[in-house]
C-alpha positions, 0 to 999 in steps of 0.5 A, spaced: 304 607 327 306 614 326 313 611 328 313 605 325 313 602 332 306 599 331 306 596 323 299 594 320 297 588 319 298 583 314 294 586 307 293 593 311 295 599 308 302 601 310 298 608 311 298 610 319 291 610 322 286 605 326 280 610 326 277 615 321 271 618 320 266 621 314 262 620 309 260 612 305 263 614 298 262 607 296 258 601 298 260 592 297 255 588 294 250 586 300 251 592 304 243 594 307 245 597 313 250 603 310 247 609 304 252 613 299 252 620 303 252 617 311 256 620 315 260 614 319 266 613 323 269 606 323 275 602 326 279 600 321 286 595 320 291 601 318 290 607 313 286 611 317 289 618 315 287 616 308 282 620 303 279 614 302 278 608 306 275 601 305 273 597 311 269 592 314 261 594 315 261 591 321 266 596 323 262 602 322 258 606 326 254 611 325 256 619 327 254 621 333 249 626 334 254 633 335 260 630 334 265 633 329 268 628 325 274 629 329 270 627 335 267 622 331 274 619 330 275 617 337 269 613 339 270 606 334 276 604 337 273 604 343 266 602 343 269 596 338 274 593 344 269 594 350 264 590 345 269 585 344 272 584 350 266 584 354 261 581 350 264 577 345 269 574 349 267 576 356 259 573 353 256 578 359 249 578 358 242 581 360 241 580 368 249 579 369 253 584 373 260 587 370 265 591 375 268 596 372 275 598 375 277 606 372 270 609 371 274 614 367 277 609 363 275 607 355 270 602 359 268 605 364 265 612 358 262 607 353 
């Protein structure tokens, strides 16, 4: 992104930055699960690298325990892919059996 190899998508911020980490400043109506002061990070469309960012609810997690929000900047892009492809899409479910190829990969370390 940095770049400009990677452009957001459309109606993302032009600001680079697929991950972010800190604290919710504000909170969208009906959001139950998140409080003002909640340290998260999230997956977001682009702007990452802002002070400020607006995303999803669905594409927050909370910070995980230890981590800097350095740290925690790394984790959502790939828990939400993993989660995506492999029980989203995949539809892997309880009982069933999933062979992981690279333990090392992004995969194999969620």
């Amino acid at each position: 992104q940095r770049k400009g190899a990677y452009p957001p998508p459309p109606g993302a911020s032009d600001l680079p930055g697929l991950e972010a980490s800190g604290e919710v400043a504000a909170l969208g109506d009906d959001i139950s699960r998140w409080r003002i002061g909640d340290r998260v990070c999230a997956l977001t469309p682009g702007g990452g690298y802002a002070e400020y960012v607006k995303v999803h609810a669905g594409s927050v997690l909370p910070l995980p325990a230890g981590f800097t929000h350095t740290e925690a900047a790394a984790v959502p892009e790939n828990y939400f892919t993993v989660w995506h492809n492999v029980f989203e899409r995949g539809a892997l479910k309880k009982g069933e059996t999933l062979l992981v190829h690279g333990g090392s990969s992004g995969i194999g370390t969620t």
